[in-house]
C-alpha positions in Angstrom: -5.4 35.2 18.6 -9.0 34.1 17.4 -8.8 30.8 15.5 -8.7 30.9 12.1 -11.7 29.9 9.7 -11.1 26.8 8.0 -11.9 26.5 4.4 -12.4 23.8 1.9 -11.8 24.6 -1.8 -13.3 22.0 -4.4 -12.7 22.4 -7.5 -9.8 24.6 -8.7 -10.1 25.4 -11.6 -9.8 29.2 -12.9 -11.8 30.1 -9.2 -11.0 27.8 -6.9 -7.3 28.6 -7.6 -7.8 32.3 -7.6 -9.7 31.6 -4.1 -6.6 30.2 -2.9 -4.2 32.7 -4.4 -6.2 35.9 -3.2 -6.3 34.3 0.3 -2.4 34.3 0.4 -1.7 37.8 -1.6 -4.3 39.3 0.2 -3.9 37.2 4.1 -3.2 40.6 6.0 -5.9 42.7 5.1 -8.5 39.9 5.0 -7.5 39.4 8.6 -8.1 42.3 9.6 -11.6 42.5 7.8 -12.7 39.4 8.8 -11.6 39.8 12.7 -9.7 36.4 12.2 -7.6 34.9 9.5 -8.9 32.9 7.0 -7.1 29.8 5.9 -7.7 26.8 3.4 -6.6 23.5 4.5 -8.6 21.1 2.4 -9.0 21.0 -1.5 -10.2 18.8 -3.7 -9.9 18.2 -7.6 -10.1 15.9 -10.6 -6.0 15.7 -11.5 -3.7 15.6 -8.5 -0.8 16.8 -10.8 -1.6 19.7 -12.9 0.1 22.8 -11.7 -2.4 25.5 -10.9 -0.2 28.0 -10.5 -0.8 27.8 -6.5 0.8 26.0 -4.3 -1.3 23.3 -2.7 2.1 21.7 -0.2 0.8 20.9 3.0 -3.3 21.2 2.1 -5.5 18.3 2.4 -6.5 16.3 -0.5 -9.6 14.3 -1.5 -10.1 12.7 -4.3 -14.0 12.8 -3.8 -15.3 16.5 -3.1 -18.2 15.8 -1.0 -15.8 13.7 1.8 -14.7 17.2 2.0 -18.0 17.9 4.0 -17.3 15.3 6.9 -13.7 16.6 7.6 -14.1 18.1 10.9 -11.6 20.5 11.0 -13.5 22.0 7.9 -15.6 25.2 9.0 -16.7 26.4 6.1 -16.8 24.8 2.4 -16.3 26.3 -1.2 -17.8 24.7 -3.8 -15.9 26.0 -7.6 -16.6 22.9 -9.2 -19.8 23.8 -11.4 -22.7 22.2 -13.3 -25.9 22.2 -12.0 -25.8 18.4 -11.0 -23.3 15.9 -10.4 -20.6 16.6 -7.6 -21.3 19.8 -7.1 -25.1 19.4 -6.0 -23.5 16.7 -4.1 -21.2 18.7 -1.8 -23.4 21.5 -1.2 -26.3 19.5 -0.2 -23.5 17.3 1.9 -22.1 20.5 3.5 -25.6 22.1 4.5 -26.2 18.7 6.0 -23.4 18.3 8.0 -24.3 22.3 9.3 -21.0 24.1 7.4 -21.8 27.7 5.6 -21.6 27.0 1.9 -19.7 29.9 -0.5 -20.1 28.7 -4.4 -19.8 31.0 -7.6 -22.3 28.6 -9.3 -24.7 30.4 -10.9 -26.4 27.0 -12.8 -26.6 25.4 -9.6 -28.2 28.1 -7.7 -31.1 28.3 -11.1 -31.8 25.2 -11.2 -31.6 24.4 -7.4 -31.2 27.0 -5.3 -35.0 27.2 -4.0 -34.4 23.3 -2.6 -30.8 24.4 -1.0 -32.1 27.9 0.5 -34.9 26.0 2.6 -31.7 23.7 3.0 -29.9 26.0 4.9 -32.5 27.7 6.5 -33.3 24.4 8.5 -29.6 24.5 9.0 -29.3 27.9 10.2 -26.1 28.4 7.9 -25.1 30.4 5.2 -25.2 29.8 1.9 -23.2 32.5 -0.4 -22.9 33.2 -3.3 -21.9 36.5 -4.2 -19.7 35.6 -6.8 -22.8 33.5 -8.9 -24.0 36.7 -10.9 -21.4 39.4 -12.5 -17.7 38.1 -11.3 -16.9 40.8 -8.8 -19.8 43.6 -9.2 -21.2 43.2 -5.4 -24.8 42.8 -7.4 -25.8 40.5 -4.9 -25.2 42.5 -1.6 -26.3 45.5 -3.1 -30.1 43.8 -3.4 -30.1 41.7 -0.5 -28.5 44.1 1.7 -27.5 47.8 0.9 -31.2 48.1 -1.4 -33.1 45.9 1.6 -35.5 48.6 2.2 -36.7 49.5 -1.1 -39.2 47.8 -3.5 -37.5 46.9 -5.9 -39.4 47.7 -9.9 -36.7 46.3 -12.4 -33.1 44.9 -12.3 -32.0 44.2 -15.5 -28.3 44.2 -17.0 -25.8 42.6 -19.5 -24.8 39.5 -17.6 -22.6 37.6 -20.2 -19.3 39.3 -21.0 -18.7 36.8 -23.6 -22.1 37.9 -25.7 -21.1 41.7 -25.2 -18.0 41.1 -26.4 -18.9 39.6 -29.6 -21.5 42.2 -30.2 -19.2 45.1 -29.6 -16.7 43.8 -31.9 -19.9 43.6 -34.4 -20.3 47.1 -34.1 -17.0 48.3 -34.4 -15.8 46.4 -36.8 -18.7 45.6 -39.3 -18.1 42.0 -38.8 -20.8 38.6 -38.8 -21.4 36.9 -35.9 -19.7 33.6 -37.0 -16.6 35.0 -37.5 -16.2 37.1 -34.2 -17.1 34.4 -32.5 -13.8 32.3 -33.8 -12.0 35.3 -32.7 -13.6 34.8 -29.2 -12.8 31.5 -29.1 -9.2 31.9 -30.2 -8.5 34.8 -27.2 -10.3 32.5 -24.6 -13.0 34.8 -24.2 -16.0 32.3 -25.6 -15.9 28.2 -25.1 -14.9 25.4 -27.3 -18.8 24.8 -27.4 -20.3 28.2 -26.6 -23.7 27.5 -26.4 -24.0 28.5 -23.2 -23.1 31.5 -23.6 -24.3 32.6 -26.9 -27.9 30.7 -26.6 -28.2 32.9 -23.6 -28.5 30.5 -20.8 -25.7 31.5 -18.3 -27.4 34.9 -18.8 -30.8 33.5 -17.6 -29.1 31.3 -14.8 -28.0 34.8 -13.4 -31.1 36.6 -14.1 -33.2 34.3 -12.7 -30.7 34.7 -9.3 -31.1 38.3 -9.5 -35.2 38.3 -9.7 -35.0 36.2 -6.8 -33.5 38.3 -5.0 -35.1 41.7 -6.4 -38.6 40.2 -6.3 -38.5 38.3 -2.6 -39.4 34.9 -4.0 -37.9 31.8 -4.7 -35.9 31.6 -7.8 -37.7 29.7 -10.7 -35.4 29.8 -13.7 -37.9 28.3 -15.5 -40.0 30.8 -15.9 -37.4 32.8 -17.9 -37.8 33.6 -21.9 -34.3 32.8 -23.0 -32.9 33.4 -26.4 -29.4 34.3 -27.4 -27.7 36.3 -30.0 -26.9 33.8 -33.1 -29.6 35.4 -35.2 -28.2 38.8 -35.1 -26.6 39.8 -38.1 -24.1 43.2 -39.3 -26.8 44.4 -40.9 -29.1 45.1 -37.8 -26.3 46.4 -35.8 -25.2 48.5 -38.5 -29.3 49.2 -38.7 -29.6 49.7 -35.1 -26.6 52.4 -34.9 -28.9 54.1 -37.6 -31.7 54.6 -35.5 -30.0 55.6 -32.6 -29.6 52.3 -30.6 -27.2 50.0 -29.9 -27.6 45.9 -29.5 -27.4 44.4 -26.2 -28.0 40.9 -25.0 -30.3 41.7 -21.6 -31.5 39.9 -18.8 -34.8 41.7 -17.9 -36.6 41.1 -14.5 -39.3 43.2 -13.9 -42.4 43.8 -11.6 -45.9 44.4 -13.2 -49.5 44.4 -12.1 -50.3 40.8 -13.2 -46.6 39.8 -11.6 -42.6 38.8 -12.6 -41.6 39.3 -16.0 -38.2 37.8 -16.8 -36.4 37.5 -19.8 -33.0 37.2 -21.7 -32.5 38.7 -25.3 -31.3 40.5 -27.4 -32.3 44.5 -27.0 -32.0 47.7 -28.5 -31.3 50.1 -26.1 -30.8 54.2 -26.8 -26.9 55.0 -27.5 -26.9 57.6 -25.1 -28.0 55.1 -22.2 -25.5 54.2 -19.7 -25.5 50.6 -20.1 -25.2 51.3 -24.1 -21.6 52.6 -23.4 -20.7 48.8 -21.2 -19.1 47.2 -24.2 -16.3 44.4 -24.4 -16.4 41.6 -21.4 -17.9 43.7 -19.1 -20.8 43.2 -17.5 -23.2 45.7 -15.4 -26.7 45.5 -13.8 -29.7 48.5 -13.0 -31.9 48.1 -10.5 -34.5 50.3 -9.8 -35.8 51.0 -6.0 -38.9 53.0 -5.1 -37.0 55.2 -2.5 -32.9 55.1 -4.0 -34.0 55.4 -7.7 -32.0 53.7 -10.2 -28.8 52.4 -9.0 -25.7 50.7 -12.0 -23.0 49.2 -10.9 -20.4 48.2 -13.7 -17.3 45.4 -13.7 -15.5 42.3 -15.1 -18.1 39.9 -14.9 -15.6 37.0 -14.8 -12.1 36.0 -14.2 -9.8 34.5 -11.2 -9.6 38.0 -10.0 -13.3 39.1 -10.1 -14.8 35.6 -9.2 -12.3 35.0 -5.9 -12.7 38.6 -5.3 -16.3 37.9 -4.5 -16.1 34.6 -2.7 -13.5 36.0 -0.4 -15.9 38.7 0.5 -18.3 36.1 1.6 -16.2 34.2 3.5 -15.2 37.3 5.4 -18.8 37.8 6.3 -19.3 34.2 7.4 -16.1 34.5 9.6 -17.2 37.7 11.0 -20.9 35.7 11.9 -23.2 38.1 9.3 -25.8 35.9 7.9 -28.4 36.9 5.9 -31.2 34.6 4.4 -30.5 33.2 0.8 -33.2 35.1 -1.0 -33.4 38.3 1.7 -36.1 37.0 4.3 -37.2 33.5 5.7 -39.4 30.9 3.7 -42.0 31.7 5.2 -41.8 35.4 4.1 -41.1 35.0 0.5 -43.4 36.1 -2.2 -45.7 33.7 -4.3 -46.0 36.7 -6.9 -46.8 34.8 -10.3 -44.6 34.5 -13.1 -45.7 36.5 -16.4 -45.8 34.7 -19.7 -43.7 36.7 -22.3 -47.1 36.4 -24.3 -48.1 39.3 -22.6 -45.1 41.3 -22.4 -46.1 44.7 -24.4 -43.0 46.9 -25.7 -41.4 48.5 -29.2 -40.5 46.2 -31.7 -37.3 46.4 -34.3 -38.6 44.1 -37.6 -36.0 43.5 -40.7 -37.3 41.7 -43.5 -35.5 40.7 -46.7 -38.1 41.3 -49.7 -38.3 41.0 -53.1 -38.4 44.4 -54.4 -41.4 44.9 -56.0 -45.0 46.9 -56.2 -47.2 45.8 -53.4 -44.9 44.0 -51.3 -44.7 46.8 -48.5 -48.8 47.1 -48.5 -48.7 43.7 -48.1 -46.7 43.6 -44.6 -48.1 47.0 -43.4 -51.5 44.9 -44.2 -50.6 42.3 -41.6 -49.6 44.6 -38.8 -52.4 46.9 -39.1 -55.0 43.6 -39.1 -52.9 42.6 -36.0 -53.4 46.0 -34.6 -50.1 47.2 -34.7 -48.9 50.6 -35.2 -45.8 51.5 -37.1 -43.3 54.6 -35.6 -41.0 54.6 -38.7 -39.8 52.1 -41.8 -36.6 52.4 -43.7 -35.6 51.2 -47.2 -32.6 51.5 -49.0 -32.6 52.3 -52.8 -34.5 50.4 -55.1 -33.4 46.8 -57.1 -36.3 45.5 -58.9 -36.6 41.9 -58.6 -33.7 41.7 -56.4 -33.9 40.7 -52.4 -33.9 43.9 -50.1 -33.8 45.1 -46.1 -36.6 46.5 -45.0 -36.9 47.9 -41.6 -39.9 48.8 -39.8 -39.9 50.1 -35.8 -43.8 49.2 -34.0 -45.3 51.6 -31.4 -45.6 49.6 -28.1 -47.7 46.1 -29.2 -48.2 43.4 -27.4 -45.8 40.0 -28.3 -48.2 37.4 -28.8 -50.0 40.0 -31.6 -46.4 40.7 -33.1 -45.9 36.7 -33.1 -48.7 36.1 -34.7 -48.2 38.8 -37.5 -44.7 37.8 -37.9 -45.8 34.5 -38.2 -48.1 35.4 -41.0 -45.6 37.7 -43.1 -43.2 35.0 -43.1 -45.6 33.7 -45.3 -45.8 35.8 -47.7 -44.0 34.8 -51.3 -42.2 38.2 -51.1 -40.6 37.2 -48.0 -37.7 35.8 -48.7 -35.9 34.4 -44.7 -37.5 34.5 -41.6 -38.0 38.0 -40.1 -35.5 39.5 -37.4 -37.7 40.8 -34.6 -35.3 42.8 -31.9 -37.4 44.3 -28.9 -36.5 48.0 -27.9 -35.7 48.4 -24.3 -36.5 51.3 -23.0 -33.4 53.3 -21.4 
């Protein structure tokens, strides 16, 4: 029988420990797939004594993960610990070093790092996977590295943090402020003790900026991503947004134009009747667009022991089987230097609510700013009339360009009728 591949789990937490129990449940079949059976016989975490759930009887242990990349009976190494720095960046830089494939599920790391560790591995000649870094178990990854590789790709774009989707969907349904869904979220073990990650909109830009890699043939630069999250939005523009027709998603947005990438991460309107309108709760999905296949969605649990091991077992079946594909889709020295786009220049629909004092003029007044900005309006709604009291006023812009609308927005919030900052939502096309 073919020797097993010998694997090296570090960190097991919520994934490492579903690596390990998917491995067992699922040992036949994966066999079979991978032409060999896959074993792990090396882990490493912080607490030798906390029960996983898993048992780790007869497994290696090391206290420090990155000795993990010297043990020579190690073929391939799993890195599940997380973080962008630390440990983590450690082992995988250890690993590629020492000539192992690499399979992590860390999306931060890959952001931040991943153009550094690609090059890394290509000097290596080994694999560095990481299928399970954007969207759980959706195969996003191999479906624009691989099963899209002959297309050019236009626009991926998708909602890529179960945790924000969830909170706005309860929004929707159930009338509720963001604050207080979120202490629901937090309660169920859907959102973190400190969410910011999520909610500011940052794990969604770590995965975007993987996924415009990868769309786009260049190296990832996650700084060049806008990022804003959804703390600002409010029961009152999802209850407005349902009124018009749309419905409120937090998007990651990568997109080729004639002057180069766009990407971004915020919140969107997007039409009700579009497909990605209807992925509500933790799920998470992802568009991409191709010149020759058209648009392609693919739809799943974005996170989870299940979806998360589900994806790091598939690339450890391709690494036993010998499939090796470059990190972004084609060598270094093939990769595109395609400039990144300031959101400045992004030019698109706007969504505006402003709370007013309800009196004569007021309306002139802000219609007077976005006409001397030359912005067009599509429609405006106000509800009754309160003299003298504070009142919503919505207005929707033709396509403008953002750094007009910012400067407008910056000079109606200055207006003594203008009673809080204005909400500004961009509208997504479908």
């Amino acid at each position: 029988m073919t020797r097993p591949l010998s694997v090296a789990v570090a960190g097991l937490g919520t994934v490492g420990a579903g690596v390990l129990t998917m491995l067992r449940a699922n040992a036949d079949i994966i066999a079979a797939r991978a032409g060999r059976p896959i074993a792990v016989t090396a882990v490493s975490a912080r607490d030798r004594t906390r029960d996983r759930g898993v048992s780790l009887a007869g497994l290696r242990w090391y206290d420090d993960p990155v000795a993990l990349a010297a043990d020579p009976a190690v073929d391939v190494v799993v890195e599940a610990i997380g973080g962008s720095e630390g440990s983590a960046r450690a082992l995988v830089q250890a690993a590629l070093a020492a000539g192992k494939p690499v399979v992590t599920a860390n999306k931060a790391l890959l952001a931040v790092h991943g153009a550094a560790l690609a090059e890394q591995a290509e000097r290596a000649g080994v694999a560095l996977a990481f299928e399970a870094a954007v969207a759980g178990g959706i195969p996003v990854i191999k479906a624009l590295r691989e099963g899209l590789a002959g297309n050019r790709i236009s626009r991926v774009a998708g909602i890529l943090n179960g945790t924000c989707n969830y909170i706005l969907t309860v929004m929707r349904e159930r009338g509720r402020e963001f604050a207080e869904v979120l202490t629901d979220a937090q309660k169920l073990g859907y959102a973190e003790a400190d969410p910011a990650f999520d909610v500011d909109g940052i794990d969604a830009a770590h995965k975007l900026a993987i996924l415009a890699a990868l769309a786009f043939g260049r190296p990832v630069d996650f700084g060049a991503v806008h990022v804003e999250g959804i703390r600002r939005v409010s029961a009152l523009d999802i209850a407005f947004a349902t009124e018009l027709g749309y419905r409120i998603k937090l998007l990651g947005i990568a997109r080729r134009t004639e002057a180069g990438i766009e990407a971004r991460v915020h919140p969107c309107m997007v039409a009700h009747t579009a497909p990605i309108a209807r992925v509500d709760g933790v799920f998470n999905a992802v568009v991409a667009e191709g010149d020759f296949v058209g648009r392609v969605m693919l739809e799943g649990r974005g996170a989870g022991a299940g979806p998360t091991a589900s994806a790091v077992v598939a690339d450890l079946i391709d690494i036993a089987r010998g499939r090796f594909t470059p990190v972004w889709g084609a060598a270094a020295s093939a990769l595109s230097d395609a400039p990144s786009v300031p959101m400045a220049a992004h030019v698109g629909a706007y969504y505006l609510r402003l709370m007013v004092v309800d009196r004569p003029g007021v309306i002139a007044d802000v219609t007077a700013e976005l006409r001397d900005a030359g912005i067009s309006l599509e429609s405006m709604l106000q509800r009754g009339r309160s003299p003298g009291e504070a009142v919503p006023v919505v207005l929707v812009t033709h396509e403008t360009n953002e750094a007009a609308m910012r400067a407008a927005l910056a000079r109606i919030a200055g207006l003594d009728a203008v009673l809080e900052d204005p909400a500004l939502i961009r509208i997504e096309p479908a």
